[in-house]
PyMOL Python script that loads the backbone (N, CA, C, O; Angstrom):
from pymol import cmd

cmd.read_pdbstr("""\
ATOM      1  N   UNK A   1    -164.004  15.866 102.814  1.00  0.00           N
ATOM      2  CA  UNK A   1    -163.782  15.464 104.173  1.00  0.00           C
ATOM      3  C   UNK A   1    -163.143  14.077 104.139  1.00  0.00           C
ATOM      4  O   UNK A   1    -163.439  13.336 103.201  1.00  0.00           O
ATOM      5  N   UNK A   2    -161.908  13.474 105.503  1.00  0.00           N
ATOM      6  CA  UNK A   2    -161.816  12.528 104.786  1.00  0.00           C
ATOM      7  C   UNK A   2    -162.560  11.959 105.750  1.00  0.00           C
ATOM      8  O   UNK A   2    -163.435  12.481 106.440  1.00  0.00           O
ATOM      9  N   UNK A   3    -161.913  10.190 105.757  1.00  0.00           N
ATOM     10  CA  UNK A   3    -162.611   8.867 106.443  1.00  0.00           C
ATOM     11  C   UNK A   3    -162.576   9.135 107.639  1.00  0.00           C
ATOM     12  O   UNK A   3    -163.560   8.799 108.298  1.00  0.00           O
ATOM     13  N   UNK A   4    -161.317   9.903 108.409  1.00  0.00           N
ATOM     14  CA  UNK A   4    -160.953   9.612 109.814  1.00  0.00           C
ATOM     15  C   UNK A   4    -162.136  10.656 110.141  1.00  0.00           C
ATOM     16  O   UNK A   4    -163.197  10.259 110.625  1.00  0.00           O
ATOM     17  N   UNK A   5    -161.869  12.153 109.819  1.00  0.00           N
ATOM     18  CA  UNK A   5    -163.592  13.158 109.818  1.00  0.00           C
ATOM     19  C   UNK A   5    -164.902  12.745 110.198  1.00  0.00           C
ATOM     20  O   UNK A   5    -165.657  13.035 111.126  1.00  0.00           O
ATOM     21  N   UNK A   6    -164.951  12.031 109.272  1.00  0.00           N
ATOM     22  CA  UNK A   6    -166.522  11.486 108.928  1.00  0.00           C
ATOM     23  C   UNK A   6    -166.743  10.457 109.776  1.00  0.00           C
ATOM     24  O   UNK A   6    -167.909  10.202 110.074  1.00  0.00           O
ATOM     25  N   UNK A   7    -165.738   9.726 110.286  1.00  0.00           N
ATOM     26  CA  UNK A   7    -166.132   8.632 111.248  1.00  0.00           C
ATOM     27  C   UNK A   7    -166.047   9.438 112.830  1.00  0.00           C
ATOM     28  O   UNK A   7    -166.706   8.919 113.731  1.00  0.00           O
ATOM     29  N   UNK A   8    -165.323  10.564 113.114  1.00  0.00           N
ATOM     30  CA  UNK A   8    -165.314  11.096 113.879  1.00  0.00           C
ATOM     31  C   UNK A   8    -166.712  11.897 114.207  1.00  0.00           C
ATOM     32  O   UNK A   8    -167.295  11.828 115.290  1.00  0.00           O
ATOM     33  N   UNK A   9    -167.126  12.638 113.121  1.00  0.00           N
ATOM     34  CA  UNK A   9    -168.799  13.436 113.131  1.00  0.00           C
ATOM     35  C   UNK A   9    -169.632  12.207 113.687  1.00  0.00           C
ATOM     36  O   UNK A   9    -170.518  12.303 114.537  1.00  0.00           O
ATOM     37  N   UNK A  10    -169.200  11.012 113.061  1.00  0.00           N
ATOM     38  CA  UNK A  10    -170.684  10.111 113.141  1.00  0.00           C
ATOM     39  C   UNK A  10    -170.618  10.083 114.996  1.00  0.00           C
ATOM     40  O   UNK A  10    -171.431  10.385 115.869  1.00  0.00           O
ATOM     41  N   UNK A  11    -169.793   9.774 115.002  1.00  0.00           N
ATOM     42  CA  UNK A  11    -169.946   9.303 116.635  1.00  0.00           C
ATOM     43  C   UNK A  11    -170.081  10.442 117.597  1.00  0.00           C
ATOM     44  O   UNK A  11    -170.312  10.153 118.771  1.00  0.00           O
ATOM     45  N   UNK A  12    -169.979  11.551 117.293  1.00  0.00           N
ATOM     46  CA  UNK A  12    -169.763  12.998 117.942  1.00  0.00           C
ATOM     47  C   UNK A  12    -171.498  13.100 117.903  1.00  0.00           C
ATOM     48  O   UNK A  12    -172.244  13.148 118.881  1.00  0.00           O
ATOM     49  N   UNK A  13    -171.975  13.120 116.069  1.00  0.00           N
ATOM     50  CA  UNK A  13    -173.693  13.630 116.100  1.00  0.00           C
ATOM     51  C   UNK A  13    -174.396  12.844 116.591  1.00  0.00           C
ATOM     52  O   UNK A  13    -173.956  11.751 116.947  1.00  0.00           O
ATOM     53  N   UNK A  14    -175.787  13.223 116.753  1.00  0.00           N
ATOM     54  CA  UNK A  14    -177.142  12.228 116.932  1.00  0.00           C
ATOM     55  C   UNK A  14    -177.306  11.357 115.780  1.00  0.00           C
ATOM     56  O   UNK A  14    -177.057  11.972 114.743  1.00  0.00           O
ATOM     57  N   UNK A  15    -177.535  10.515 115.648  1.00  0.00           N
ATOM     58  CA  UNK A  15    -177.931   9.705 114.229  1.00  0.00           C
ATOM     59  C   UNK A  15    -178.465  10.007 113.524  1.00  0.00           C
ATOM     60  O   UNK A  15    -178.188   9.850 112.335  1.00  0.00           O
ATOM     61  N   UNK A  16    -180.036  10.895 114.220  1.00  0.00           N
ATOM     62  CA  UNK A  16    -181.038  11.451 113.211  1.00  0.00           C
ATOM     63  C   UNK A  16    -180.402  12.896 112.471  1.00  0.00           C
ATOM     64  O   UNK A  16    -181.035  13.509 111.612  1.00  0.00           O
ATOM     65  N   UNK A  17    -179.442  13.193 112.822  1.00  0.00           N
ATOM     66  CA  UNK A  17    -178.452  14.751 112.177  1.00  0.00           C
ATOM     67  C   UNK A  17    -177.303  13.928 110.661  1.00  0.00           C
ATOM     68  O   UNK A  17    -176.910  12.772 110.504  1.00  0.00           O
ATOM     69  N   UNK A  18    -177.138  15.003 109.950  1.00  0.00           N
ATOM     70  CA  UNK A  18    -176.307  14.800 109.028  1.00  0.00           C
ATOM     71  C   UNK A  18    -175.355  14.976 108.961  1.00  0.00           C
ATOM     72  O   UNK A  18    -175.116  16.086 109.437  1.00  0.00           O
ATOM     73  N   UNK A  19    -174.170  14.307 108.467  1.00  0.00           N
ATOM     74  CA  UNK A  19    -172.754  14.786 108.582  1.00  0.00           C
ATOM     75  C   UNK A  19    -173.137  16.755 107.877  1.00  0.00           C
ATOM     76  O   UNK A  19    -173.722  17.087 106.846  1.00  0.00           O
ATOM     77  N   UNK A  20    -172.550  17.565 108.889  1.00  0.00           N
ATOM     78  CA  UNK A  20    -172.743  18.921 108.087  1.00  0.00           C
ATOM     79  C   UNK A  20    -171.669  18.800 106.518  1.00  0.00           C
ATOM     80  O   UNK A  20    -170.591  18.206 106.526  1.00  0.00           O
ATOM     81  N   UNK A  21    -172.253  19.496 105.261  1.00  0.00           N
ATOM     82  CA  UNK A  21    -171.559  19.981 104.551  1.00  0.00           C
ATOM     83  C   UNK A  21    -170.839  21.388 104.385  1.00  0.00           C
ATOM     84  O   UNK A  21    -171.268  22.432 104.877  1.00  0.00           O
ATOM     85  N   UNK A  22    -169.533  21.255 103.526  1.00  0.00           N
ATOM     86  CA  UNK A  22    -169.405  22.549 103.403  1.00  0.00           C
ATOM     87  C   UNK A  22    -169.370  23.221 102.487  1.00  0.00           C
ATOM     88  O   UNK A  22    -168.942  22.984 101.357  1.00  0.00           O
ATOM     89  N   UNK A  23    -170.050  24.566 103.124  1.00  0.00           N
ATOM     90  CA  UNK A  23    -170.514  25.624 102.622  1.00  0.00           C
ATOM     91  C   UNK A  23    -169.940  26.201 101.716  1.00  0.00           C
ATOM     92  O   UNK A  23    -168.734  25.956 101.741  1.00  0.00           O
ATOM     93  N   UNK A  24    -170.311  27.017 100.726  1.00  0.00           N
ATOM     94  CA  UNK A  24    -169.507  27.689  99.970  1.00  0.00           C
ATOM     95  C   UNK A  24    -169.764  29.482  99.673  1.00  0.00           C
ATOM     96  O   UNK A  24    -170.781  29.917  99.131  1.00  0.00           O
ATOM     97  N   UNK A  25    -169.003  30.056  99.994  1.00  0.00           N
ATOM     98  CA  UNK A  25    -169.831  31.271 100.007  1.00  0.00           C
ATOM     99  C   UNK A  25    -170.258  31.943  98.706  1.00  0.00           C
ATOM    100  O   UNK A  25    -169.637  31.922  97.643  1.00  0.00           O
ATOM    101  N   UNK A  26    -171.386  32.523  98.957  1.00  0.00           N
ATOM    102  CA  UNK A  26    -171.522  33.377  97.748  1.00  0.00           C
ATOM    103  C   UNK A  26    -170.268  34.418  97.242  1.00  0.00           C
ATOM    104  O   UNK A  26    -169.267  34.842  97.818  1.00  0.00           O
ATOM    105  N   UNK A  27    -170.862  34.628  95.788  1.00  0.00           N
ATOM    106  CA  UNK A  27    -169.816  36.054  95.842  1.00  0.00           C
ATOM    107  C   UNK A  27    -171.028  37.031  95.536  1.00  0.00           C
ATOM    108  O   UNK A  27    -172.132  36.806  95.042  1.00  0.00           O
ATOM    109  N   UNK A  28    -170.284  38.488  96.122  1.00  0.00           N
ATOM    110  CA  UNK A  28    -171.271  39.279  96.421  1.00  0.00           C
ATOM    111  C   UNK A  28    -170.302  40.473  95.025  1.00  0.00           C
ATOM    112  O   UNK A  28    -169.180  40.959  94.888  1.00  0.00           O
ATOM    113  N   UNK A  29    -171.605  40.455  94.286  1.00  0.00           N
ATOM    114  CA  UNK A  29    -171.571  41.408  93.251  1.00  0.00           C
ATOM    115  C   UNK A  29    -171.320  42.688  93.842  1.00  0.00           C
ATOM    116  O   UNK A  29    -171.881  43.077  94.866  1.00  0.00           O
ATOM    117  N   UNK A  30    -169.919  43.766  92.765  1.00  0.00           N
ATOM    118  CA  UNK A  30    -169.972  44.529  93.657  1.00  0.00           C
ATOM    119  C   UNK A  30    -170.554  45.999  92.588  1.00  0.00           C
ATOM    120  O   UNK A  30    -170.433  45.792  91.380  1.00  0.00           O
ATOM    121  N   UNK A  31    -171.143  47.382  92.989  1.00  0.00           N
ATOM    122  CA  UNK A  31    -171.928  47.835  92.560  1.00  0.00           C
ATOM    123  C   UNK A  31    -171.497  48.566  91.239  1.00  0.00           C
ATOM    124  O   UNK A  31    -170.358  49.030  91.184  1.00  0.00           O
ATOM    125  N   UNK A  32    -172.453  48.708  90.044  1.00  0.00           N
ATOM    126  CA  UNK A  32    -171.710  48.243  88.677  1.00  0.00           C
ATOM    127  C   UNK A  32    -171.200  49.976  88.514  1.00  0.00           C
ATOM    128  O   UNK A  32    -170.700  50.273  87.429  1.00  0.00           O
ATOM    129  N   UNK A  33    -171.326  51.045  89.541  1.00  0.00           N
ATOM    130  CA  UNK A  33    -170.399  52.499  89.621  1.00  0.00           C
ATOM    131  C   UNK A  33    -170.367  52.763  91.101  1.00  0.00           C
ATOM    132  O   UNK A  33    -171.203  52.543  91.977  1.00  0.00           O
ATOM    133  N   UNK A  34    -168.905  53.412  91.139  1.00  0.00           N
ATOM    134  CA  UNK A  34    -168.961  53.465  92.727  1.00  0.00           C
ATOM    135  C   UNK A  34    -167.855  54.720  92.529  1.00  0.00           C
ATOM    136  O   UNK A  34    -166.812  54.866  91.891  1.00  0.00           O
ATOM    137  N   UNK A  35    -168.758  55.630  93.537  1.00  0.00           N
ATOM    138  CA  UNK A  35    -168.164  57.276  93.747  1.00  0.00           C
ATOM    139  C   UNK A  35    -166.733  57.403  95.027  1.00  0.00           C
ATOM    140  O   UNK A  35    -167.042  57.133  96.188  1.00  0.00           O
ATOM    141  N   UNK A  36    -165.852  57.643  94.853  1.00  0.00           N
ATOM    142  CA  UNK A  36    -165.471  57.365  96.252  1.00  0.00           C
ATOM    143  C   UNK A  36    -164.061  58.830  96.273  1.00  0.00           C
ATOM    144  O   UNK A  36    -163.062  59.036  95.583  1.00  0.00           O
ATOM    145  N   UNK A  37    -164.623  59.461  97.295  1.00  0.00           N
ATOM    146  CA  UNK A  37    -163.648  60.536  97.911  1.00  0.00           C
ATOM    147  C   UNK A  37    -162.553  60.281  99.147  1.00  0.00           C
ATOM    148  O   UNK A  37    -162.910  59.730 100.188  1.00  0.00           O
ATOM    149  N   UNK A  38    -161.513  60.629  98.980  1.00  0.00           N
ATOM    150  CA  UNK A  38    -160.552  60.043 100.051  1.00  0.00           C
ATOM    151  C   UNK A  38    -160.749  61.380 101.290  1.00  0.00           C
ATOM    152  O   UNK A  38    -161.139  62.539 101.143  1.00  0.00           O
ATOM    153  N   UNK A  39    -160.373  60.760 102.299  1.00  0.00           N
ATOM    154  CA  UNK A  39    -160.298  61.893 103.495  1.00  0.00           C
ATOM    155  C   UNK A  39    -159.590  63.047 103.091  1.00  0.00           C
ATOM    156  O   UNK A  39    -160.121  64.119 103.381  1.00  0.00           O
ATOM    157  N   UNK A  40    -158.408  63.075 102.429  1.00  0.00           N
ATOM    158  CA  UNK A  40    -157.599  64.259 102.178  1.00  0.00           C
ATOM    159  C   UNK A  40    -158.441  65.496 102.158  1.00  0.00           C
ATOM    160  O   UNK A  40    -158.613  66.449 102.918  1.00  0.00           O
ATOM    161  N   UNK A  41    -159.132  64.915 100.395  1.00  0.00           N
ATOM    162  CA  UNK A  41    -159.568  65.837  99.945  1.00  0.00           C
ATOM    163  C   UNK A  41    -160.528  66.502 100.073  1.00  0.00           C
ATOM    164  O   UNK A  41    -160.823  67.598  99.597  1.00  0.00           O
ATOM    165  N   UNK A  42    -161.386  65.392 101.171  1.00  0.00           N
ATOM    166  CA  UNK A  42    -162.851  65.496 101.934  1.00  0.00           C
ATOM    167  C   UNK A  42    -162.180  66.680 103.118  1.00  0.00           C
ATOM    168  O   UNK A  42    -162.998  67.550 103.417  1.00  0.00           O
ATOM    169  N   UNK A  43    -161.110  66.774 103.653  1.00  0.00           N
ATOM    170  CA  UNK A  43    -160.611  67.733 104.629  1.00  0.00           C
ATOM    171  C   UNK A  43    -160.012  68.932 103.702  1.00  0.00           C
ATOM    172  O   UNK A  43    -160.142  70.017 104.269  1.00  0.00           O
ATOM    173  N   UNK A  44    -159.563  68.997 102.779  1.00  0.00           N
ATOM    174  CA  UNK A  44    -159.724  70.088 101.736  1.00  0.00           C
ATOM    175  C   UNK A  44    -160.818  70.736 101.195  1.00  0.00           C
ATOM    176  O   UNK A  44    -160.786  71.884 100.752  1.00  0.00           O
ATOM    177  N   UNK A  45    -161.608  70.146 101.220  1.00  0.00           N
ATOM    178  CA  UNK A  45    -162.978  71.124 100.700  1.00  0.00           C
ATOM    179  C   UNK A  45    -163.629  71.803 102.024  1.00  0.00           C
ATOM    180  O   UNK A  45    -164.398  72.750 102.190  1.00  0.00           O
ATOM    181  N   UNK A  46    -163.157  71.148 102.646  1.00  0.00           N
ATOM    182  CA  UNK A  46    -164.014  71.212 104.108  1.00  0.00           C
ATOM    183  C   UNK A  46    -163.168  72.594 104.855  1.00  0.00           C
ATOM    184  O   UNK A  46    -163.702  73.355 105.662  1.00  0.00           O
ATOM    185  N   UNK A  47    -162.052  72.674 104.476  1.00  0.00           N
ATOM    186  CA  UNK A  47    -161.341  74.050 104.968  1.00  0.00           C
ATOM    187  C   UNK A  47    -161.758  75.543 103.734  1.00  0.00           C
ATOM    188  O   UNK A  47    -161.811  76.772 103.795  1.00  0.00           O
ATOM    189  N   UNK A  48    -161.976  74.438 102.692  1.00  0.00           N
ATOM    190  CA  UNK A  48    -162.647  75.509 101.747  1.00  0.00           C
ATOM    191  C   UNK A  48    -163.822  75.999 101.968  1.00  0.00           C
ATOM    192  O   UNK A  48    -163.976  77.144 101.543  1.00  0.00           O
ATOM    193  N   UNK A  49    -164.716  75.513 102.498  1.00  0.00           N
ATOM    194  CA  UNK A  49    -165.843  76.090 102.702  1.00  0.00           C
ATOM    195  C   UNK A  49    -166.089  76.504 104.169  1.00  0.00           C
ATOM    196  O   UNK A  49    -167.066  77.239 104.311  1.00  0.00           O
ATOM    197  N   UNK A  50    -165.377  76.171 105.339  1.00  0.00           N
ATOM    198  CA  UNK A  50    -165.010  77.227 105.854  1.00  0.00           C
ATOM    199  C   UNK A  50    -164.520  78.390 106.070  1.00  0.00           C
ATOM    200  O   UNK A  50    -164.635  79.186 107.002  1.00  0.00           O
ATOM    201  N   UNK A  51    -163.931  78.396 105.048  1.00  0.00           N
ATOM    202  CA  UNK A  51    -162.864  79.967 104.772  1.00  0.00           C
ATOM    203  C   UNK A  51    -164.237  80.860 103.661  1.00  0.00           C
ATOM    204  O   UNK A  51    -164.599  82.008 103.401  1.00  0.00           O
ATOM    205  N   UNK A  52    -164.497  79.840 103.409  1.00  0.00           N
ATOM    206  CA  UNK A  52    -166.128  80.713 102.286  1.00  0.00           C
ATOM    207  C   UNK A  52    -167.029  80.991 103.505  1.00  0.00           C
ATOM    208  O   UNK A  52    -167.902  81.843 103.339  1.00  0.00           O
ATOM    209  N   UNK A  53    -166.941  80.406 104.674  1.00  0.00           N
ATOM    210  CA  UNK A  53    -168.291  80.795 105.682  1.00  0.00           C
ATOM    211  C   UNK A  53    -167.821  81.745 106.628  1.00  0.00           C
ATOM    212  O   UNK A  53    -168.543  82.478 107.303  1.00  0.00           O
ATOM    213  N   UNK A  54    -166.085  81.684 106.657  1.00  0.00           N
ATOM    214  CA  UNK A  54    -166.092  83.050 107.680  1.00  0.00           C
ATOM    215  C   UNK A  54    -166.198  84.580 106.625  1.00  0.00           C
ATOM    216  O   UNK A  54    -166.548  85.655 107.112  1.00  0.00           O
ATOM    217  N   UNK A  55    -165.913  84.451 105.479  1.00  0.00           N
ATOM    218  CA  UNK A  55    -166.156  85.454 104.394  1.00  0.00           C
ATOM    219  C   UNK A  55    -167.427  86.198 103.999  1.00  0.00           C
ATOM    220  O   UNK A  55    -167.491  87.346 103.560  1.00  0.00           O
ATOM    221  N   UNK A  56    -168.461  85.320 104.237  1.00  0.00           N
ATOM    222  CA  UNK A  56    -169.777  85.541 104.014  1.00  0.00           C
ATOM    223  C   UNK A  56    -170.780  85.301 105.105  1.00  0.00           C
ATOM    224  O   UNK A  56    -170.550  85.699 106.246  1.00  0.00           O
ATOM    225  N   UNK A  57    -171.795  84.715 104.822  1.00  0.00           N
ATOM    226  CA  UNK A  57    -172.972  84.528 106.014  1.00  0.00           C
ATOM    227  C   UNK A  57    -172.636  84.224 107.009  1.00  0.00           C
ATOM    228  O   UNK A  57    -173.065  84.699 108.060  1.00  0.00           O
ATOM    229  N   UNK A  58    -171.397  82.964 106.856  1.00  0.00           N
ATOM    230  CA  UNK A  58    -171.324  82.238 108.227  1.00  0.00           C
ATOM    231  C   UNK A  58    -171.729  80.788 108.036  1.00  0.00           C
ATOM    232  O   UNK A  58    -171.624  79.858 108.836  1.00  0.00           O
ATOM    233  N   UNK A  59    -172.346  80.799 106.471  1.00  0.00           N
ATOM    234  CA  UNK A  59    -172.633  79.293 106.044  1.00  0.00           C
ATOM    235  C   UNK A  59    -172.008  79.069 104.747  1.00  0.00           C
ATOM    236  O   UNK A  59    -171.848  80.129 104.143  1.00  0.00           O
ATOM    237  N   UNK A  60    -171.516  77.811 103.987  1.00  0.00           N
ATOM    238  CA  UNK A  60    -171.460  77.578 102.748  1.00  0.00           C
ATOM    239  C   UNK A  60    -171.285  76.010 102.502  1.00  0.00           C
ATOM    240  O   UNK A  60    -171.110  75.216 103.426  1.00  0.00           O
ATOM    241  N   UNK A  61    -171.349  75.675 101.242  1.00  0.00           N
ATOM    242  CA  UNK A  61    -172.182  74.339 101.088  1.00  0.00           C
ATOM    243  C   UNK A  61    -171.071  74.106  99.552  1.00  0.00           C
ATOM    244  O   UNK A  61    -170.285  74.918  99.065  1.00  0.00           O
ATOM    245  N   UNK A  62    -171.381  72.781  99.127  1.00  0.00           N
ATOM    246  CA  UNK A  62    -170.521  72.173  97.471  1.00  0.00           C
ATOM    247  C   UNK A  62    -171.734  71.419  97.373  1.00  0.00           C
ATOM    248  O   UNK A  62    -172.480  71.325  98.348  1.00  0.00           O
ATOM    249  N   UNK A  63    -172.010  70.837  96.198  1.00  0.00           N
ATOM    250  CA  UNK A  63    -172.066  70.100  95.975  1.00  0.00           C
ATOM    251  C   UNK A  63    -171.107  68.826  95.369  1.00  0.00           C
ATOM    252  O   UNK A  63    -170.670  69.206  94.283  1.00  0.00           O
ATOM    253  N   UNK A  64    -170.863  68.136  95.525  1.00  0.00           N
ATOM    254  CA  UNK A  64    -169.725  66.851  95.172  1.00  0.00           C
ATOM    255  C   UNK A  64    -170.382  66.056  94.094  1.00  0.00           C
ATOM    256  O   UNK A  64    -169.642  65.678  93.186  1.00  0.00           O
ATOM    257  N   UNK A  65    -171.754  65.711  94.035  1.00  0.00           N
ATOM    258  CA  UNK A  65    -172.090  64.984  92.519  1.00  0.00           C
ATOM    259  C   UNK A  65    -173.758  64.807  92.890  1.00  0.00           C
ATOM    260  O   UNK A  65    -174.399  64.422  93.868  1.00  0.00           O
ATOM    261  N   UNK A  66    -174.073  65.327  91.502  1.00  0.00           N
ATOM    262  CA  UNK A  66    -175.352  64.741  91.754  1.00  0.00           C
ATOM    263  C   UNK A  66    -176.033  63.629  90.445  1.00  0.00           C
ATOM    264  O   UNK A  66    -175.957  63.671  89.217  1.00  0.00           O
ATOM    265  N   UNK A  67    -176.679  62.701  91.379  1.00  0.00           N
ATOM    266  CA  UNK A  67    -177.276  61.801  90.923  1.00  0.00           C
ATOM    267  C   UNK A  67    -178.901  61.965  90.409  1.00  0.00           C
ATOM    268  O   UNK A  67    -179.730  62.801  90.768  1.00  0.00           O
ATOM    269  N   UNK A  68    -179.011  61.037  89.602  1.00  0.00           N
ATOM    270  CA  UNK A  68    -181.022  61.006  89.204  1.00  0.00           C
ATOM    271  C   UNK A  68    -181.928  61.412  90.236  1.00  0.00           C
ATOM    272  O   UNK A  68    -182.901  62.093  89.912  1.00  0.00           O
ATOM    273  N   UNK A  69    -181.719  61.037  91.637  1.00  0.00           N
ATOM    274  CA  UNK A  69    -182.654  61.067  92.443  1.00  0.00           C
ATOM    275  C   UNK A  69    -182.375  62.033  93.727  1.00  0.00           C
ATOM    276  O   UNK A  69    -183.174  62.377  94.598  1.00  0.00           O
ATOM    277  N   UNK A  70    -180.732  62.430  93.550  1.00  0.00           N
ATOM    278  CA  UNK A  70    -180.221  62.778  94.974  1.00  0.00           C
ATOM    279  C   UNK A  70    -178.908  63.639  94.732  1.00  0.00           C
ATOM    280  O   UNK A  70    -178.641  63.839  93.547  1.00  0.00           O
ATOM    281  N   UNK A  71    -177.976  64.224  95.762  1.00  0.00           N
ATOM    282  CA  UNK A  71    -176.942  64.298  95.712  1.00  0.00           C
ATOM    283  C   UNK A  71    -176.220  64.601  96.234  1.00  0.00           C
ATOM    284  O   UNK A  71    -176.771  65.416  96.975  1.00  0.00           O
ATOM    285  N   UNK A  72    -174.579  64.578  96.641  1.00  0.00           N
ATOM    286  CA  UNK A  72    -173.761  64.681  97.882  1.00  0.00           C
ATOM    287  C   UNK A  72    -173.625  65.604  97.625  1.00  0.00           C
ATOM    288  O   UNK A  72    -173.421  66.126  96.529  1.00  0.00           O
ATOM    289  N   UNK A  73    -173.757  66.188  99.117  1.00  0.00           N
ATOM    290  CA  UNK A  73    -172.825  67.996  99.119  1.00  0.00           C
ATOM    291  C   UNK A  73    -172.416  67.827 100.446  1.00  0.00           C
ATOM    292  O   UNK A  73    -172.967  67.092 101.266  1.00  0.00           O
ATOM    293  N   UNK A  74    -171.413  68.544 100.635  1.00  0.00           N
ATOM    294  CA  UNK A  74    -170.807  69.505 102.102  1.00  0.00           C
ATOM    295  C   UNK A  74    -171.262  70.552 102.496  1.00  0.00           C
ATOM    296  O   UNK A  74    -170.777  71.102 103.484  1.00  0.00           O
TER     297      UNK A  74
END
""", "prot")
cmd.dss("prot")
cmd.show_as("cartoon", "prot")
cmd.util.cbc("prot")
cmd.orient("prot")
């Protein structure tokens, strides 16, 4: 910050307040695997398994990946 700043805060704040500092942002770790389907192809499977549900029951399902605990399907 420079002189002209800082003499400007002083007279702007209360006395008992601090010139504010600045902040610095974190960086935000990003996750160490990441799954990612684009719309296209998310609207391609999605005509696929409609054309599988007027063929059969009337229902049909994918799975897309499964994980340890869970997993994506359509």
């Amino acid at each position: 910050m420079d002189k002209y700043s800082e003499q400007i805060l002083k007279e702007l704040l209360p006395l008992e307040k601090e010139i504010p500092v600045k902040r610095v942002k974190s960086i935000v770790k990003e996750p160490a695997h990441l799954d990612h389907w684009s719309q296209p192809i998310l609207l391609e499977r999605a005509a696929y398994l409609r054309k599988l549900a007027k063929a059969g029951d009337g229902q049909a399902s994918e799975t897309l990946k499964e994980y340890p605990g869970h997993a994506t399907m359509l």
